[in-house]
Every structure is written in C-alpha cells, then in structure tokens.
C-alpha positions in Angstrom: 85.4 57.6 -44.9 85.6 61.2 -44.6 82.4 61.6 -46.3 80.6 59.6 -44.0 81.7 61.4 -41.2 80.9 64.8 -42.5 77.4 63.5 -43.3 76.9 61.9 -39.9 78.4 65.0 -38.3 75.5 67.5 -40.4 72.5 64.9 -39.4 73.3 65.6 -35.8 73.5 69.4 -35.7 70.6 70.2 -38.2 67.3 69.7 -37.1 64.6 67.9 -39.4 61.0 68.1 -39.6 59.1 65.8 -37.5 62.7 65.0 -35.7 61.4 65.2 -32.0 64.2 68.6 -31.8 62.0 72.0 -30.4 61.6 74.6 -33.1 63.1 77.6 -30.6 62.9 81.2 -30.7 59.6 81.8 -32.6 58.4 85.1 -33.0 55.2 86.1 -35.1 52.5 88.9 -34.8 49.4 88.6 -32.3 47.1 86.4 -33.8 43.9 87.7 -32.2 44.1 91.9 -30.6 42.8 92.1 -27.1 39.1 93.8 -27.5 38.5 92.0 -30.5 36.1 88.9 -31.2 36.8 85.6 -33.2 33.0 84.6 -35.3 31.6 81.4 -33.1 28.1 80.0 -33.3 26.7 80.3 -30.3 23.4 82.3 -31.4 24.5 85.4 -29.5 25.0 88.7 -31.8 28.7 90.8 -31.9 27.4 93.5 -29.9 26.4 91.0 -27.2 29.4 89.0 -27.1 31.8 92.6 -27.5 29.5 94.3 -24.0 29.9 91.1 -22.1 33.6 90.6 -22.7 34.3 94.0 -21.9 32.4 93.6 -18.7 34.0 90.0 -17.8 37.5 91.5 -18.4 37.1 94.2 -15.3 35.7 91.5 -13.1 38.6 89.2 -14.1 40.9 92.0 -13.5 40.0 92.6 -10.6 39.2 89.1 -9.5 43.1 88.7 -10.4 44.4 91.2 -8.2 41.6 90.0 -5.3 43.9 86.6 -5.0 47.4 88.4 -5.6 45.7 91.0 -2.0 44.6 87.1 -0.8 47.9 85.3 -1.2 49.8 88.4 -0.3 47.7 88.8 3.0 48.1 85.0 3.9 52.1 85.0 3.8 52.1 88.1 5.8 49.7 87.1 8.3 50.8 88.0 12.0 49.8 87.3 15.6 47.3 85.3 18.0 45.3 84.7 14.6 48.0 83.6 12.5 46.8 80.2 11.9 43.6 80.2 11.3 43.6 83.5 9.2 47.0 81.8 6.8 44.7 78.6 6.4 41.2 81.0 5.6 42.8 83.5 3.6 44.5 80.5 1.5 41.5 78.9 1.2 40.2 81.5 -0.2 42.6 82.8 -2.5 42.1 79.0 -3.8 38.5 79.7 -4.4 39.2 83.4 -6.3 42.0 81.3 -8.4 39.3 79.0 -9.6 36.8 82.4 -10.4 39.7 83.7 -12.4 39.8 80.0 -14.3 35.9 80.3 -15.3 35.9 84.3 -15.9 38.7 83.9 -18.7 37.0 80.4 -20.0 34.0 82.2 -20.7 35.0 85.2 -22.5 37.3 83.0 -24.8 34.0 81.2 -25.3 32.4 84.6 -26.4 35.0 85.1 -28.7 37.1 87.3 -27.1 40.3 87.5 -25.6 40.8 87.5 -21.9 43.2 90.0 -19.6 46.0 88.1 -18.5 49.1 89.1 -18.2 49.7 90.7 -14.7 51.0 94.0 -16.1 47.8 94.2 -18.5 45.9 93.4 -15.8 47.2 96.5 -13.2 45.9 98.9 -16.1 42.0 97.6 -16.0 41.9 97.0 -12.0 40.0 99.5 -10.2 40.8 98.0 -6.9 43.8 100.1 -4.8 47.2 99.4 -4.8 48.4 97.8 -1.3 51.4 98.8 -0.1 54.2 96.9 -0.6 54.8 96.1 2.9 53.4 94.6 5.8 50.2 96.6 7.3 47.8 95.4 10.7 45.6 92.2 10.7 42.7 94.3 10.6 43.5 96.8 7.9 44.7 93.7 5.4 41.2 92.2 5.9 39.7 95.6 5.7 41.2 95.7 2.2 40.2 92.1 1.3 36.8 93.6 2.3 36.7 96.8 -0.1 38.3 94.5 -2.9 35.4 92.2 -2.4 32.7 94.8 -2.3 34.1 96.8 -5.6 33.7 93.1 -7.6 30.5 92.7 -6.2 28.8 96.0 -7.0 30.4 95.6 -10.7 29.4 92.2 -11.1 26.1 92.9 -10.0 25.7 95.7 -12.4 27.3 93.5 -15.3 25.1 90.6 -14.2 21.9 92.9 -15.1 22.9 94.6 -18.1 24.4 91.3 -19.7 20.8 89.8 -18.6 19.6 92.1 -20.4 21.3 91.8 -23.9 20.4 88.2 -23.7 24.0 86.1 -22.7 22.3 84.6 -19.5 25.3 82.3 -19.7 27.3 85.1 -18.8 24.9 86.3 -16.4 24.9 82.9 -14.6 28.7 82.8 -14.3 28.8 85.9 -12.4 26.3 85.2 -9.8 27.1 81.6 -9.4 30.9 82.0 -9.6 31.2 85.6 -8.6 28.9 87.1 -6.4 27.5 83.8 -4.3 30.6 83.0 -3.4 31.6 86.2 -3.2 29.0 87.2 -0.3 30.2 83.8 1.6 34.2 85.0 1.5 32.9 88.7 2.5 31.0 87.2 5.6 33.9 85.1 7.0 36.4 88.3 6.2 33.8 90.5 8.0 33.3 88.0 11.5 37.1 88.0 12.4 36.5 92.6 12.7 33.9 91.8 15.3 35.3 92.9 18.8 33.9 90.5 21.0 36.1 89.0 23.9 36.0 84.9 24.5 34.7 85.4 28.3 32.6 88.5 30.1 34.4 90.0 33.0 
C-alpha cells in the first residue's frame, strides 16, 4: 500500500514527456544574431538581402517610435480639439502599427532579423526624444510632423537604392506601406497648424 502511494505521489510531481505540463525556465543562446541572414531562395544575392535589411531596420525603428510619439500624443491630447485630434492621432497610430507589422515581415523574409525590442530600437532611431511630459497641441503635432518627414526622406532614399540592387519587393513595401501613406498622415497632421478662424469678422 505504501508503495502505491509513493508511486502515485512521484507521477504527480514529475513531469513527462508529451504530459500537457510547460517545460519552464528555458534558457539557450540566440539562434540567429541581429545583422545576420538565414540562406532562403528567393533569387536575390547576400549583398542584396544584407543592404535592404539594414535599410528596413532604420525605417522600422523609426516607424516604431513614430506610433509610441502617436499613441503618446493621443492620451495626452488637450483642449477645444481634444476629440477629434484623440480619435485622428489613434487612427493613425493604428495605421503606423500595421507599417511596423509589414516592415519586420519583410526583412524576416530576406533572411534577416528585424529590430524589436523597444530598448534595441532607441539605439537605431534617428528621430528625437520627446519629453517625457506633456507639451502644446501644436508643438506635439509639429513633432508628429518632423518624425514623419525623417521616415520619408529615408524611405525614399532606401526605396531608390534597394531599386536599384534589384529587391523591388522591398522597394514596393516602402512606397506602398511607407511613404503613400505616409504623405496622407503628414497632410491631415499639417491642416489642423493652419490658422484660419470658422467665421470673418
């Protein structure tokens, strides 16, 4: 009797294989180094693949911090706009999350490894730091401006010179995803600066 007990008692305790019980705490080495590429057939050469992923990691870095400024700017929103501006600036920030999405897709695609952890991230942005409190209406969409304007004249730039190696899948991505899109967010940001009063005196 006491055997059966101490048997039933190590069966519950002691996990087995294919038991349905989580294997916890794993640890291991990186399988794959950021700035390195995993071999894929997609007829495009290292070289190619390396330049592109390089370049698809600053827009995505930046494109990351573009919706942190958006959802940042959207809870802190203030006065007669409020509404409109927290809906828009969500919207938005819904949009950028979904550029992120694609950006990262496609350089894992490539073969590489895309930026993502946020702390990674702050060391390849080139965009400003906000502060970390609240600032005017108009200077938080100023800075959603400038942060839109430094991904667009880097995108632009990568957009050409990855043409030019021959990935015009990642060419496509960023001026479908990034810059169209882009230009559109820029222009709504840009028409609530405009100083023009509802009625003439």
């Amino acid at each position: 009797m006491e055997t059966a007990t101490t048997a039933t008692t190590a069966s519950t305790t002691t996990p087995s294989r294919g038991g349905g019980q989580p294997l916890l705490h794993q640890k291991g080495g990186e399988t794959q180094t950021f700035g390195t590429l995993r071999q894929l057939p997609i007829g495009l050469g290292h070289d190619t693949r390396m330049y592109a992923c390089q370049r698809l990691n600053r827009v995505l870095a930046d494109t990351q911090i573009l919706y942190s400024l958006y959802k940042k700017h959207h809870w802190l929103m203030r006065g007669a706009t409020f509404y409109s501006l927290h809906l828009m600036l969500d919207k938005h920030a819904e949009a950028q999350l979904a550029v992120v999405d694609a950006l990262a897709e496609r350089i894992q695609s490539l073969g590489g490894v895309a930026v993502a952890d946020p702390r990674h991230v702050a060391e390849l942005t080139a965009i400003p730091r906000p502060p970390n409190g609240v600032e005017k209406v108009p200077v938080m969409l100023s800075r959603l401006l400038d942060a839109h304007e430094r991904i667009l004249i880097d995108a632009r730039d990568a957009a050409a010179r990855i043409s030019a190696e021959g990935d015009e899948g990642s060419t496509d991505l960023l001026v479908s995803e990034v810059i169209r899109p882009g230009e559109a967010q820029v222009w709504f940001l840009a028409e609530h600066l405009v100083d023009t009063p509802l009625v003439q005196g």
